[in-house]
C-alpha positions as CSV (number, residue, x, y, z in Angstrom):
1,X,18.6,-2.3,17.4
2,X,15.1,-2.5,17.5
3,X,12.6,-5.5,17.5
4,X,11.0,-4.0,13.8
5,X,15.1,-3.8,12.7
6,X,15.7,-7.8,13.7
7,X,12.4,-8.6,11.8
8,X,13.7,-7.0,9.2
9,X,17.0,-7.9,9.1
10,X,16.0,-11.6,10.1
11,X,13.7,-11.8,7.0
12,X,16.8,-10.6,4.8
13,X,19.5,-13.3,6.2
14,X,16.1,-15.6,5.6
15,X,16.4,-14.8,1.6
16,X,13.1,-13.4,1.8
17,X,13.3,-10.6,-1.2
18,X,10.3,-8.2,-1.6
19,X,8.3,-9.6,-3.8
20,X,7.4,-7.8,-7.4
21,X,5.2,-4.6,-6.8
22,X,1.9,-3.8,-8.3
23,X,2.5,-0.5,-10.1
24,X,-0.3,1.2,-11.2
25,X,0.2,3.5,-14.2
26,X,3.7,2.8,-16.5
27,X,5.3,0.4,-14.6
28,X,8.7,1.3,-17.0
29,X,8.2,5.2,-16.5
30,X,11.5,7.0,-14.6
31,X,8.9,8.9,-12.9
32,X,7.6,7.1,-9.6
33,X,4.9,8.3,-7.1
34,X,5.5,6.4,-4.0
35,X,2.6,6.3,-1.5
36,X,2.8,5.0,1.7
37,X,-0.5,4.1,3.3
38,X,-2.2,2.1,6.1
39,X,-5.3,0.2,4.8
40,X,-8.1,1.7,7.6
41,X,-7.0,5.3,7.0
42,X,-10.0,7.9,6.1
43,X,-7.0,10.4,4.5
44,X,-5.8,7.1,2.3
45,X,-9.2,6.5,1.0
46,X,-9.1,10.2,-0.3
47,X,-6.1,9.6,-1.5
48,X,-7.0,6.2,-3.3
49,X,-10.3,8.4,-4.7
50,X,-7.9,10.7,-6.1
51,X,-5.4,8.3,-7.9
52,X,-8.9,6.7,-9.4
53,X,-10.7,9.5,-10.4
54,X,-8.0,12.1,-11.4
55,X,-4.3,11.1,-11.0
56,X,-4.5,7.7,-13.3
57,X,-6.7,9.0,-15.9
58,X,-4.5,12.1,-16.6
59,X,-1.0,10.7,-15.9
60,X,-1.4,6.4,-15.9
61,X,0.5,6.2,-19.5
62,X,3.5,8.0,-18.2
63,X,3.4,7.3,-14.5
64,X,4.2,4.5,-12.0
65,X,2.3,4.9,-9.0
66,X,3.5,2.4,-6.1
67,X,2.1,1.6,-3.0
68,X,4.2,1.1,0.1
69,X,2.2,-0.3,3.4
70,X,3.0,1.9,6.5
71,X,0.5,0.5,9.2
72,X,-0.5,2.6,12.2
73,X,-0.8,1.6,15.8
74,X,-3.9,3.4,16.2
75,X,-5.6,1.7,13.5
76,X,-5.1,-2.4,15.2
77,X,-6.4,-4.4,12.0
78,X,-4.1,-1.9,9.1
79,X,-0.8,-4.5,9.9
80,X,-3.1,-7.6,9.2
81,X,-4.7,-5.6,5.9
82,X,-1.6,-4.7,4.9
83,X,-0.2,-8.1,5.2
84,X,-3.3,-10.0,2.9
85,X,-2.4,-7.1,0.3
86,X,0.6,-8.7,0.1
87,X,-0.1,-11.5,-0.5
88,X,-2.4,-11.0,-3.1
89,X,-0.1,-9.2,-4.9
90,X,2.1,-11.9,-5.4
91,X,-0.7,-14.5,-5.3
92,X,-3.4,-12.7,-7.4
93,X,-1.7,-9.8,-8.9
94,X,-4.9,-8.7,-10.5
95,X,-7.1,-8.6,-7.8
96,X,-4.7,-6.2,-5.5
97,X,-5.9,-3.3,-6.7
98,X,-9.1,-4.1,-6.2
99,X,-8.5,-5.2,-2.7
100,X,-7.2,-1.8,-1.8
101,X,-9.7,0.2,-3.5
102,X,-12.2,-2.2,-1.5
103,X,-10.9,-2.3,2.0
104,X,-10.4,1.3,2.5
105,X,-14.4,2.3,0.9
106,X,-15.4,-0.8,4.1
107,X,-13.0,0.4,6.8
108,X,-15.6,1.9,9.1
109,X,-17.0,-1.8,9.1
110,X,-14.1,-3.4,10.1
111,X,-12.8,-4.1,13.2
112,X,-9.8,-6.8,14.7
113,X,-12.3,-8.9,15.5
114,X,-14.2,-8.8,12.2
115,X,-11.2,-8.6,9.6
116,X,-11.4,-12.5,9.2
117,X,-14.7,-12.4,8.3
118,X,-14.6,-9.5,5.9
119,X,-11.3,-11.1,3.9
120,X,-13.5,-14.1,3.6
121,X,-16.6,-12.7,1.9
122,X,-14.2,-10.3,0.1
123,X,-12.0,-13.6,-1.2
124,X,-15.3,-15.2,-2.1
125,X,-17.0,-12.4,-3.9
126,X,-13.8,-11.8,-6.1
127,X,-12.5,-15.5,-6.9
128,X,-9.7,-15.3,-4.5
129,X,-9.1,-18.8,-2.2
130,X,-10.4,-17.7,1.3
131,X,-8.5,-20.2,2.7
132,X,-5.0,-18.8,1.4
133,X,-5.6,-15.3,1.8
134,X,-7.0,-15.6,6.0
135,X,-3.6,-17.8,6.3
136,X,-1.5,-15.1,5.5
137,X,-2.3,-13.0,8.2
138,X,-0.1,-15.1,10.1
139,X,2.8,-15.8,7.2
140,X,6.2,-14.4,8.4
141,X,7.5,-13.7,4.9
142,X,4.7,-11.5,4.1
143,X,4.5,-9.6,7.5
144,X,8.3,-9.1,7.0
145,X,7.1,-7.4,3.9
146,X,4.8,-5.0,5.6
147,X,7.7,-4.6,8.1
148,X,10.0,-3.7,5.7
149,X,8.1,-1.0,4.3
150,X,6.9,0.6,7.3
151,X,10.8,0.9,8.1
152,X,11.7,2.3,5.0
153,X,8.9,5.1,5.5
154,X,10.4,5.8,8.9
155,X,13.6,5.9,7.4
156,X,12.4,8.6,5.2
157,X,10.7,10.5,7.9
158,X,7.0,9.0,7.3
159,X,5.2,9.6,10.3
160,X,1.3,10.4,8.4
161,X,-0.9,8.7,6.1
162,X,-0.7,8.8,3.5
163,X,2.5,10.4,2.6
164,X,2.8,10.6,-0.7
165,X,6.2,10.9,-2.3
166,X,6.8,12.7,-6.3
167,X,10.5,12.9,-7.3
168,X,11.1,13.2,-4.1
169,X,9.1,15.9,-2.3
170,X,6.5,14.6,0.3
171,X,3.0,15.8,0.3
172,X,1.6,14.4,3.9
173,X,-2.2,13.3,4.9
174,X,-4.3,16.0,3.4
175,X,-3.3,17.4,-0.1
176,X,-4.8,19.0,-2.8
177,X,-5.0,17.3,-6.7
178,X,-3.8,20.2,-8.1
179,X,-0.8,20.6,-5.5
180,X,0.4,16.5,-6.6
181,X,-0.5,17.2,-10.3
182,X,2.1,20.6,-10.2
183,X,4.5,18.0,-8.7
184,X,4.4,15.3,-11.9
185,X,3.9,17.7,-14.3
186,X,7.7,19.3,-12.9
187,X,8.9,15.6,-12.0
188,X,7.7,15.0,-16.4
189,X,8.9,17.9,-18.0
190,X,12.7,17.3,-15.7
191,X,12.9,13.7,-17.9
């Protein structure tokens, strides 16, 4: 059993339950795009581009589109990102989004050392209590959230970011629109 297993398992004996996901999209459609993503990856930021600018606009009324945090080792200050996303989802739902869309467009600009610094002028700039959101870095709940995910992506063979998943078929760090659009439009017209 691993160390990431007993965190996870630990977190579950705890009672500590995922919280709610923000779903971009229709949170109530059957048809689910699962993305998991570390918050300092170039290929994510592409990704994020293309949910925003094509993938939302064209599918968002009969779509969920869910994020899943899968952290890399290469990228030291993703794990801390990913862990303030959580909590602002389930502290400010309504500024998550945001918070991703932001992070990854500064992620050349960040570093370990400067993350702190960049979730406080982000917190202040977007009505978001500073205070709160640089204390969940170190919040075991929430990093057992992050945990969690990255597990489950390992589980089902995540290895890349992003790796994006429609009715179950992955499509892994570099992707085309049109290739992820042929895959909801099948994933649609099989409901």
């Amino acid at each position: 059993m691993t160390a990431a297993t007993i965190v996870v398992l630990a977190a579950a004996a705890a009672g500590f339950a995922p919280a709610q996901r923000v779903v971009e999209g229709n949170p109530a459609s059957p048809v689910r795009v699962i993305a998991y993503e570390s918050l300092a990856c170039g290929d994510c930021a592409v990704y994020r581009k293309m949910l925003d600018e094509k993938l939302l606009p064209k599918y968002g009324a009969r779509v969920a589109f869910e994020h899943r945090d899968f952290p890399l080792a290469k990228q030291p200050w993703s794990r801390a990102a990913a862990v303030a996303a959580r909590c602002l989802e389930e502290n400010a739902p309504e500024k998550s989004v945001q918070f991703r869309r932001d992070i990854l467009s500064a992620r050349h600009g960040i570093a370990p050392d400067t993350l702190e610094a960049w979730l406080t002028a982000w917190a202040g700039r977007n009505g978001v209590d500073a205070a709160i959101l640089v204390a969940s870095l170190r919040n075991e709940r929430y990093q057992a959230l992050v945990e969690s995910d990255s597990q489950d992506g390992i589980a089902r063979g995540v290895s890349r970011t992003p790796t994006v998943f429609v009715d179950g078929a992955p499509f892994i760090e570099t992707f085309t629109v049109d290739e992820i659009s042929n895959a909801i439009d099948r994933a649609l017209a099989a409901q």
